[in-house]
PDB file with SEQRES, HELIX, SHEET and CRYST1 records, atoms N, CA, C and O in Angstrom:
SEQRES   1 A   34  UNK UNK UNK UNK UNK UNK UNK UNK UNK UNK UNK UNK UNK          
SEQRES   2 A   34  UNK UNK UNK UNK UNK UNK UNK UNK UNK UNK UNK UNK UNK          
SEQRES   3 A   34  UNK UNK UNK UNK UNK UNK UNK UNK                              
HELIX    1 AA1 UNK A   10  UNK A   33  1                                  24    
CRYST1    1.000    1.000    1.000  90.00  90.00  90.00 P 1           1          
ATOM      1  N   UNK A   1      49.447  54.146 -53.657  1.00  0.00           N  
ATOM      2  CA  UNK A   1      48.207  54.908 -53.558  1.00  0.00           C  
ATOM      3  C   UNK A   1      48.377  56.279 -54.186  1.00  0.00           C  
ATOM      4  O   UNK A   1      49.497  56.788 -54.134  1.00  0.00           O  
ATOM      5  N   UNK A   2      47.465  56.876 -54.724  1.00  0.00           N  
ATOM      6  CA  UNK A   2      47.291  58.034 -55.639  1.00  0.00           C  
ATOM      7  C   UNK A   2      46.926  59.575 -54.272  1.00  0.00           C  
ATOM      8  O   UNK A   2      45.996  59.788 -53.493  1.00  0.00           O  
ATOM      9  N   UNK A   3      47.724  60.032 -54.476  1.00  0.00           N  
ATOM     10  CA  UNK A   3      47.859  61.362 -53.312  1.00  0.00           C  
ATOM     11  C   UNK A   3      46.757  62.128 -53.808  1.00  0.00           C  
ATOM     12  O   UNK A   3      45.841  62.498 -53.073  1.00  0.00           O  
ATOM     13  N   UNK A   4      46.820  62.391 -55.096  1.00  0.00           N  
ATOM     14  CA  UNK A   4      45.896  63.617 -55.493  1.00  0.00           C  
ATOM     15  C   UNK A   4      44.618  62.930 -56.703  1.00  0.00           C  
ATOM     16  O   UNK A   4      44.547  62.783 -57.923  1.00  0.00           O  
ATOM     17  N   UNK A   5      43.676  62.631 -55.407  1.00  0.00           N  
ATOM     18  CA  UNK A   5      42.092  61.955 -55.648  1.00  0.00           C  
ATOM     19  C   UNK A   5      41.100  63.203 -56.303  1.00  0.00           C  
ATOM     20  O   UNK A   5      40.826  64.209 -55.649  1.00  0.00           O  
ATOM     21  N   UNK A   6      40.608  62.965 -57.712  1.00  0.00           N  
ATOM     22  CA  UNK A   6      39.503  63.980 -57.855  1.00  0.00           C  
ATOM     23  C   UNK A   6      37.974  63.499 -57.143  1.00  0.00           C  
ATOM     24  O   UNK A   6      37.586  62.442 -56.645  1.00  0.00           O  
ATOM     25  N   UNK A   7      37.509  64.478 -57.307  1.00  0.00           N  
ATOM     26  CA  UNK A   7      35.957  64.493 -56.405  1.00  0.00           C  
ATOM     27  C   UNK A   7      34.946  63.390 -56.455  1.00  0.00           C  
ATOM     28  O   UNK A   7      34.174  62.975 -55.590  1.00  0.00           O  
ATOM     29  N   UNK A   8      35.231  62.885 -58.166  1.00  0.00           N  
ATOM     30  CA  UNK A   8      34.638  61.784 -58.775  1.00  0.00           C  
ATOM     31  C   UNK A   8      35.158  60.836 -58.030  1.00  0.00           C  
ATOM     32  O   UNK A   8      34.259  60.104 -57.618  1.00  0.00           O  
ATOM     33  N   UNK A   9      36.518  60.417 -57.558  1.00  0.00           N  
ATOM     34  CA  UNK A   9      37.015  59.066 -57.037  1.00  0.00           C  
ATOM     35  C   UNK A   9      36.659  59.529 -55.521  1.00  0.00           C  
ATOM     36  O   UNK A   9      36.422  58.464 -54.951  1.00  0.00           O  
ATOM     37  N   UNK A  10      36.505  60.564 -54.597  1.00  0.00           N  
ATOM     38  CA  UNK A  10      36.486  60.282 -53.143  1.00  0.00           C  
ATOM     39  C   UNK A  10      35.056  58.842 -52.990  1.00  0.00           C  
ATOM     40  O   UNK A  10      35.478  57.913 -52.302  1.00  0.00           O  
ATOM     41  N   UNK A  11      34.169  58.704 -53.305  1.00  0.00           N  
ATOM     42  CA  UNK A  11      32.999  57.733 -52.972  1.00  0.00           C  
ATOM     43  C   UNK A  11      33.893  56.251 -53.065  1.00  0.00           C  
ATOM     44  O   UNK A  11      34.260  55.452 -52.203  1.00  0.00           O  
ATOM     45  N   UNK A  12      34.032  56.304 -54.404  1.00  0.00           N  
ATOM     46  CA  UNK A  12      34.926  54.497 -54.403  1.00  0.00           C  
ATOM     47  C   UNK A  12      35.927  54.743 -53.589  1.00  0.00           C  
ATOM     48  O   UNK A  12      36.297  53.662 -53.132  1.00  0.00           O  
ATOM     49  N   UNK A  13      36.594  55.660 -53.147  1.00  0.00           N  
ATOM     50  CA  UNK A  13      37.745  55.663 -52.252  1.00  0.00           C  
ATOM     51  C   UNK A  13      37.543  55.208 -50.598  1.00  0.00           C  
ATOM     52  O   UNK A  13      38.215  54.528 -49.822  1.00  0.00           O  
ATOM     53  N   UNK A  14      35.864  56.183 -50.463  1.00  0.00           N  
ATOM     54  CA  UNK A  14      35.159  55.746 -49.460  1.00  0.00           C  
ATOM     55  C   UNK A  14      35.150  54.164 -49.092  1.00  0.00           C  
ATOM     56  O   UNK A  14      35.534  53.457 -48.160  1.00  0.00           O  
ATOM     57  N   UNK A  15      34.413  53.979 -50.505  1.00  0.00           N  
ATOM     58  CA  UNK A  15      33.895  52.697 -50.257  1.00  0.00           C  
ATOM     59  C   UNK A  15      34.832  51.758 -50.302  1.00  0.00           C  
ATOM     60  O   UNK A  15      34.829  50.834 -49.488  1.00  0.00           O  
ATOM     61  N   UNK A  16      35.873  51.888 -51.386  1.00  0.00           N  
ATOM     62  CA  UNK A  16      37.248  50.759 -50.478  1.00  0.00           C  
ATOM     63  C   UNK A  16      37.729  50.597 -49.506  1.00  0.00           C  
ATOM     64  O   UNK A  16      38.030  49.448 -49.180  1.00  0.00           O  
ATOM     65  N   UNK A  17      38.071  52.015 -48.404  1.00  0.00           N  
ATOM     66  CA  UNK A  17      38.237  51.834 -47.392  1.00  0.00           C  
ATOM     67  C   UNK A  17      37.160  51.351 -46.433  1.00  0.00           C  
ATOM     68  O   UNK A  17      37.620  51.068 -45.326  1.00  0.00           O  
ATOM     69  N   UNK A  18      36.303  51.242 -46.518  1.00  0.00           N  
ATOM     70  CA  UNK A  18      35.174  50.704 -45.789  1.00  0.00           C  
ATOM     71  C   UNK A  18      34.971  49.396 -45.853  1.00  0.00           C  
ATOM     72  O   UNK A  18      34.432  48.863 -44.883  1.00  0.00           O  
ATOM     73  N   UNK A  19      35.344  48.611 -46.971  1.00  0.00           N  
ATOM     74  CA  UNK A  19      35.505  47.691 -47.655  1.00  0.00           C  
ATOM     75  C   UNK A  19      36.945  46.724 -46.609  1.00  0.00           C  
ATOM     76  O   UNK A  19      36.910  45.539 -46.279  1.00  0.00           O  
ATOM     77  N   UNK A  20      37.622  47.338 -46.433  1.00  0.00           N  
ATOM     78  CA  UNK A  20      39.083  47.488 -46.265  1.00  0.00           C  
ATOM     79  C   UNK A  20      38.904  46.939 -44.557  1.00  0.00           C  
ATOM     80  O   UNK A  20      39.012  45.755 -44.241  1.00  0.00           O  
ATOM     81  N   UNK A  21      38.663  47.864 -43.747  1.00  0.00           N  
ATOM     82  CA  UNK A  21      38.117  48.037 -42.848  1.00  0.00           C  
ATOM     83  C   UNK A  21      37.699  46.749 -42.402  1.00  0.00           C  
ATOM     84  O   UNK A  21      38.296  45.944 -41.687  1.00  0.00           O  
ATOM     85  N   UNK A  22      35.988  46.653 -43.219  1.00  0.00           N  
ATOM     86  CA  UNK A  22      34.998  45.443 -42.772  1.00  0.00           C  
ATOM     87  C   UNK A  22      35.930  43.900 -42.925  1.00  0.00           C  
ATOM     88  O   UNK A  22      35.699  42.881 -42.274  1.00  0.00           O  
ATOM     89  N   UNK A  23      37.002  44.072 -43.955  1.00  0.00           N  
ATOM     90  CA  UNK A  23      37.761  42.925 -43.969  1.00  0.00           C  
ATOM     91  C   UNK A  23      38.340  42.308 -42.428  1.00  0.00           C  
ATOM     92  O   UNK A  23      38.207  41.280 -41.765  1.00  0.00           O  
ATOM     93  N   UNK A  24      39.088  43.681 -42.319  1.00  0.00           N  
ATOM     94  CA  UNK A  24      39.734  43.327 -41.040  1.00  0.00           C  
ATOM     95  C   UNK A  24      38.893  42.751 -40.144  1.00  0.00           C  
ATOM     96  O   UNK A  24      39.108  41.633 -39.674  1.00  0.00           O  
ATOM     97  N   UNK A  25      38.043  43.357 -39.895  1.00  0.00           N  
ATOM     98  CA  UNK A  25      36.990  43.063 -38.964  1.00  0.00           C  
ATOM     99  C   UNK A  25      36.953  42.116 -38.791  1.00  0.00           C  
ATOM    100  O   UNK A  25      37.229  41.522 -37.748  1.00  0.00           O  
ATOM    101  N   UNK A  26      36.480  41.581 -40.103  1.00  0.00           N  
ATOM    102  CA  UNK A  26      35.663  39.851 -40.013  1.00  0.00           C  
ATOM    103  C   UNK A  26      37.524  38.680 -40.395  1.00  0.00           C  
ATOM    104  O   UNK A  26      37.718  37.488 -40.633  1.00  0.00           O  
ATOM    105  N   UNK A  27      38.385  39.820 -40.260  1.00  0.00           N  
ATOM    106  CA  UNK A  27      39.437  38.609 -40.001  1.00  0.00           C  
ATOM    107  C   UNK A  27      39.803  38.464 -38.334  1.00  0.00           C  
ATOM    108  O   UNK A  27      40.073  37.435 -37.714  1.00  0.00           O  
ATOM    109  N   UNK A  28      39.695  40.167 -37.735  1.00  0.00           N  
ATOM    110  CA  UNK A  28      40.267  40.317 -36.621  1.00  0.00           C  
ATOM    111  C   UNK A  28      39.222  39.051 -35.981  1.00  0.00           C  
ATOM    112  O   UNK A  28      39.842  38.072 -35.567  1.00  0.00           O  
ATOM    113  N   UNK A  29      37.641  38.988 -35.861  1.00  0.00           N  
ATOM    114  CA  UNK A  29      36.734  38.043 -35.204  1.00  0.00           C  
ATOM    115  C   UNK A  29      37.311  36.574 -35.786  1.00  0.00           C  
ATOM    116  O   UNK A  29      37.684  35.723 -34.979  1.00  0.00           O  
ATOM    117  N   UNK A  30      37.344  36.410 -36.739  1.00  0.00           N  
ATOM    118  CA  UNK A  30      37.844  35.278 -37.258  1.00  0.00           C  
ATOM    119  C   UNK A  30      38.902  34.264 -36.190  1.00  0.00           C  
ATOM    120  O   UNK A  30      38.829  33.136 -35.703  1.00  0.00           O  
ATOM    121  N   UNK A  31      39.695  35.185 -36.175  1.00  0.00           N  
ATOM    122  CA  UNK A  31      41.388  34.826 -35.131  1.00  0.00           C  
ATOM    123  C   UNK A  31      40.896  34.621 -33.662  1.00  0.00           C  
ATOM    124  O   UNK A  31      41.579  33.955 -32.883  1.00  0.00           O  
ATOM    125  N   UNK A  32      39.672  35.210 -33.267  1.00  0.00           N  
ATOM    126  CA  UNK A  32      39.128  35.557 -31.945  1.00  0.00           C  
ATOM    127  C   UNK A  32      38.783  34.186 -31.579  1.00  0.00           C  
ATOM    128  O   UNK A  32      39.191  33.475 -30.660  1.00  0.00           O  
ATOM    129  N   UNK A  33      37.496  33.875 -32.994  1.00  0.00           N  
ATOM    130  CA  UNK A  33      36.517  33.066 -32.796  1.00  0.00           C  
ATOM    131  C   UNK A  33      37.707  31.590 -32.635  1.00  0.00           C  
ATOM    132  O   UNK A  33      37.565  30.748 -31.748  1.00  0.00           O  
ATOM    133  N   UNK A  34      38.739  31.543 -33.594  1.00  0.00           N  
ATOM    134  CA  UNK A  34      39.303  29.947 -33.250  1.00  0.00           C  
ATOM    135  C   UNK A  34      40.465  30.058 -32.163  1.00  0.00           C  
ATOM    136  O   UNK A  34      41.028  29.042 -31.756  1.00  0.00           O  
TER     137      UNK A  34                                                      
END                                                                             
């Protein structure tokens, strides 16, 4: 991972981690659900 993000990359940075995140999510329910 890149330490020093310019202003232009914080949004996609946002949005990968959010991205990132919602993965888990729908793996953590995944493991739940079977």
């Amino acid at each position: 991972m890149r330490l020093k993000i310019p202003n232009i990359d914080r949004v996609g940075l946002v949005l990968d981690i959010s991205r990132v995140l919602a993965d888990r999510g729908v793996n953590i329910v995944s493991m739940e659900v079977e």
